[in-house]
C-alpha positions as CSV (number, residue, x, y, z in Angstrom):
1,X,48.3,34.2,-16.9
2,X,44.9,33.2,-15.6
3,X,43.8,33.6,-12.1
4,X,41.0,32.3,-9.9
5,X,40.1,33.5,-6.8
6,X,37.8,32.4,-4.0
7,X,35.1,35.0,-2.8
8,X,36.5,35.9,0.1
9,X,39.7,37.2,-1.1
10,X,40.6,40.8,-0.8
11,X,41.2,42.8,-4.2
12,X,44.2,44.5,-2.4
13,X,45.6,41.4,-1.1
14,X,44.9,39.7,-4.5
15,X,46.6,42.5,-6.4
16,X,49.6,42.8,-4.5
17,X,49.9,38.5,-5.3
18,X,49.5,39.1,-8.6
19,X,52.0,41.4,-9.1
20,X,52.9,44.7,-11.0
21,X,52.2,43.4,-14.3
22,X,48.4,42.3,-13.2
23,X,47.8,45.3,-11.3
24,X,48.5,47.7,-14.8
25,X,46.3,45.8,-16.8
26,X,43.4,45.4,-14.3
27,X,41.7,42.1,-12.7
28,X,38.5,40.9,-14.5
29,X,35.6,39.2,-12.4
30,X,32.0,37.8,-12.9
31,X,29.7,35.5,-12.0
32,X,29.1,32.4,-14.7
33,X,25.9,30.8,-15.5
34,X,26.6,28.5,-12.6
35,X,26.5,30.9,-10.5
36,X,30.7,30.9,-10.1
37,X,32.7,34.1,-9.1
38,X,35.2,33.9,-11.6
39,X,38.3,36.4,-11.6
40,X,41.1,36.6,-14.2
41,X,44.2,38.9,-15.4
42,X,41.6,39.2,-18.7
43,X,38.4,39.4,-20.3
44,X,37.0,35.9,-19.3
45,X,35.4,33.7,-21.7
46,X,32.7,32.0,-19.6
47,X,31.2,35.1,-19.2
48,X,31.0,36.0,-23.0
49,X,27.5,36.3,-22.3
50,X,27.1,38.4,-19.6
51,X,28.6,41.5,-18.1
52,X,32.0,41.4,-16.4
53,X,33.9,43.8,-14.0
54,X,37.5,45.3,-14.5
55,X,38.7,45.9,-11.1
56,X,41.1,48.7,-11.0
57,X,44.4,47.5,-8.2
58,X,42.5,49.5,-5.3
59,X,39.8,47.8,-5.6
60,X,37.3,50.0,-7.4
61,X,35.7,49.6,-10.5
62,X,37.8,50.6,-13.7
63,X,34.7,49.7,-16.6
64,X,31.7,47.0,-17.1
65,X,32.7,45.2,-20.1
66,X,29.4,44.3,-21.8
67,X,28.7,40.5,-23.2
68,X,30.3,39.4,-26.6
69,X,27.2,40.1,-29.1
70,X,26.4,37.4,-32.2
71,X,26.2,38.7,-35.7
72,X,22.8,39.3,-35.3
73,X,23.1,41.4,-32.2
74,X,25.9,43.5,-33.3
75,X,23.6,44.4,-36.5
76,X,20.9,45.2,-34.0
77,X,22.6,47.5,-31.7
78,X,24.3,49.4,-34.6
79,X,21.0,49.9,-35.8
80,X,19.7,51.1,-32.5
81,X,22.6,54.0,-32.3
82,X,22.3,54.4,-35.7
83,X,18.3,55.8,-35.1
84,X,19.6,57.0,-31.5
85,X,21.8,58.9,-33.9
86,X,19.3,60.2,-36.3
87,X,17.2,61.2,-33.4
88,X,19.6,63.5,-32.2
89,X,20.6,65.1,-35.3
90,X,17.1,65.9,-35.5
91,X,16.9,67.6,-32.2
92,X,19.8,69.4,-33.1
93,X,18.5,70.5,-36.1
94,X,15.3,71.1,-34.2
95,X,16.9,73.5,-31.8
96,X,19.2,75.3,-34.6
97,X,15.9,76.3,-36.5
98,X,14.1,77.3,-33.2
99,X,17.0,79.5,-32.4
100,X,16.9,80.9,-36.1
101,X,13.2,81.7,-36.1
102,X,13.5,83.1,-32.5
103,X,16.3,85.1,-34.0
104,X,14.5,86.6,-36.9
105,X,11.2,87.3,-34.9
106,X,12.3,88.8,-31.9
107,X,8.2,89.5,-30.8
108,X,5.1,89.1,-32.3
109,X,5.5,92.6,-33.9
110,X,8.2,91.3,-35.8
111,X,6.6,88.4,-37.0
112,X,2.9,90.2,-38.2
113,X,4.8,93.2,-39.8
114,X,6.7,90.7,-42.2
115,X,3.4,88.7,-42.9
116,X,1.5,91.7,-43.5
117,X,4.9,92.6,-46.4
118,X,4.5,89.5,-47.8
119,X,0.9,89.5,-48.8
120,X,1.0,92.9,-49.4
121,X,3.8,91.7,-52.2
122,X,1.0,89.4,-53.4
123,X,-1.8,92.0,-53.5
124,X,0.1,94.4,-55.7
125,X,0.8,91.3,-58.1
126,X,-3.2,90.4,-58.1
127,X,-3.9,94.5,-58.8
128,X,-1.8,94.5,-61.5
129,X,-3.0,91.2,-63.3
130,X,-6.6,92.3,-62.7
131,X,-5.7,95.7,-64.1
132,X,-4.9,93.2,-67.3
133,X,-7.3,91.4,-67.3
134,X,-10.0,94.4,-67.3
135,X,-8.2,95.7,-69.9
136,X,-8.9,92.5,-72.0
137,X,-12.4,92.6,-71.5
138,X,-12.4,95.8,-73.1
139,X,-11.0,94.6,-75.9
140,X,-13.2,91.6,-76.4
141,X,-16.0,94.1,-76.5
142,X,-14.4,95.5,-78.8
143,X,-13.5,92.3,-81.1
144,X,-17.4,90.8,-80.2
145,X,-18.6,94.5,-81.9
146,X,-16.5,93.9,-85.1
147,X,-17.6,90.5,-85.7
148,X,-21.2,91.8,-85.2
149,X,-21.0,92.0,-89.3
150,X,-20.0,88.4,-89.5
151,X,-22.7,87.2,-87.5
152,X,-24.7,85.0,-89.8
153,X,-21.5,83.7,-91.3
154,X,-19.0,83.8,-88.7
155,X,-16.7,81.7,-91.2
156,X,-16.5,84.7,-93.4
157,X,-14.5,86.4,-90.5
158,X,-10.9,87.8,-92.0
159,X,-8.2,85.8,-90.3
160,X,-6.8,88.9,-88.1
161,X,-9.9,89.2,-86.5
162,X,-10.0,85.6,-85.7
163,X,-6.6,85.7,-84.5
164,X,-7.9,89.2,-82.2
165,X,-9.7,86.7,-80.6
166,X,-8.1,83.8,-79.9
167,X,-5.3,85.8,-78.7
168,X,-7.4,87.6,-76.2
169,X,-9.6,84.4,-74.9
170,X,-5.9,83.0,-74.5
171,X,-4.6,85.9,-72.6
172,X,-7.5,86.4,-70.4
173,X,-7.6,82.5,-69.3
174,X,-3.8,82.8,-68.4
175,X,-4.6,85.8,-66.3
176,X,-7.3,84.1,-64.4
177,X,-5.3,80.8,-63.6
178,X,-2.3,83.6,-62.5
179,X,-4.6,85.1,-60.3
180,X,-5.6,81.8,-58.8
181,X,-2.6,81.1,-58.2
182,X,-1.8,84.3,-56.4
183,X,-4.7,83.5,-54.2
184,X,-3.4,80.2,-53.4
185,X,-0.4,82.0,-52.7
186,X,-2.1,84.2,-49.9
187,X,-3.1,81.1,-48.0
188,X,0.3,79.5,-48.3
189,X,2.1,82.8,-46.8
190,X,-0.9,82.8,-44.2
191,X,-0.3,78.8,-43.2
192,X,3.4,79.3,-42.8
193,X,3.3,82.0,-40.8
194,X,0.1,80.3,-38.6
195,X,2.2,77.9,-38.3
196,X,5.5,79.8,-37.2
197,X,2.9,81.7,-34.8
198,X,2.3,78.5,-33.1
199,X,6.0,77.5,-32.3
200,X,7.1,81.1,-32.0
201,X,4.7,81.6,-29.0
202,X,6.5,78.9,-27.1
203,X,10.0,79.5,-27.6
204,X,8.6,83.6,-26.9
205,X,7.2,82.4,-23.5
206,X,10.3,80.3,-22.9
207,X,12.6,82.9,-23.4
208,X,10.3,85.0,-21.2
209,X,11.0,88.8,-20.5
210,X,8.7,91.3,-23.1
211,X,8.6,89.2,-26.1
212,X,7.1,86.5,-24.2
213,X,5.0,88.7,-22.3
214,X,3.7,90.4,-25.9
215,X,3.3,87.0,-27.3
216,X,0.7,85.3,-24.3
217,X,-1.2,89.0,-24.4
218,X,-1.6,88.7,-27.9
219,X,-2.4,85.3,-28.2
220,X,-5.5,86.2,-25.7
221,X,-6.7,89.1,-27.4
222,X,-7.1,86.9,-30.9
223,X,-9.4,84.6,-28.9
């Protein structure tokens, strides 16, 4: 059944002449691209393009029915609330790591006691590979003393000793590219937790109370 109705006609009125069957299903209305008030007992195709009302039987307004989209604007909105969608699974994500690192480093305390661990970690690696590689300087001194005899024919060196010392010159190089490494280690453990030192003193001042009062007096006695 299709209805038209005049502007001036009630909804009440209208619903009560349409019947029960019109007033459980709702009345749909708009206004056409001729500027027409159009009402029917469903979704109404002149208005395809445009926004249309479902009138509840009181009178009020049960849902806007947005226009009928093309192929192309279908592919476009699902790719908007697809990225709407991805935005806010990043701010959740967002928010469940903030809540984690605020967890974990209740105050800056916290948070400088398990940097100062972490390097420390590192520092007794470095020791112990420059231990070794002072004690492989002692014994090149000792190879470079035995092939003191070879000197003016270092080709008449027996193979062990040769070996002596490739074997060390191979050892200490390893050593010095560990303990480079290491080092570059340091400064990776002191970027993250710079960088955790930054956030953390927001979501500490957010949170407020001690930790965020401990985190603004720090922060203004390291400038």
């Amino acid at each position: 059944m299709r209805i038209r109705m005049v502007a001036g006609m009630g909804w009440v009125a209208l619903a009560t002449c349409l019947g029960t069957a019109v007033q459980a299903q709702g009345i749909y209305t708009c206004v056409d691209g001729k500027g027409r008030k159009i009402t029917a007992d469903r979704p109404i195709a002149e208005c395809n393009d445009r926004a249309q009302r479902e009138i509840n039987p009181s009178g009020t307004v049960k849902r806007v029915v947005g226009p009928t989209l093309t192929a192309s604007e279908r592919n476009a909105l699902e790719e908007k609330e697809k990225l709407a969608a991805e935005t806010r699974a990043r701010e959740a994500e967002e928010k469940r790591r903030d809540r984690a690192l605020l967890s974990r480093y209740p105050s800056r305390t916290v948070h400088d006691k398990e940097r100062a661990e972490a390097l420390e970690q590192i520092e007794v690696v470095i020791k112990a590979a420059s231990k070794r590689s002072t004690e492989l300087a002692t014994q090149r001194k000792a190879i470079d003393a035995d092939l003191e005899f070879y000197k003016t024919d270092p080709a008449k060196a027996p193979t062990s000793l040769k070996r002596r010392l490739e074997e060390n010159d191979s050892s200490a190089a390893v050593q010095k590219r560990f303990i480079a490494d290491q080092d570059a280690e340091k400064k990776r453990v002191n970027m993250r937790f710079d960088e955790e030192l930054v956030k953390l003193n927001q979501l500490w001042r957010m949170a407020g109370g001690d930790a965020g009062a401990e985190a603004a007096a720090a922060t203004s006695v390291k400038k």
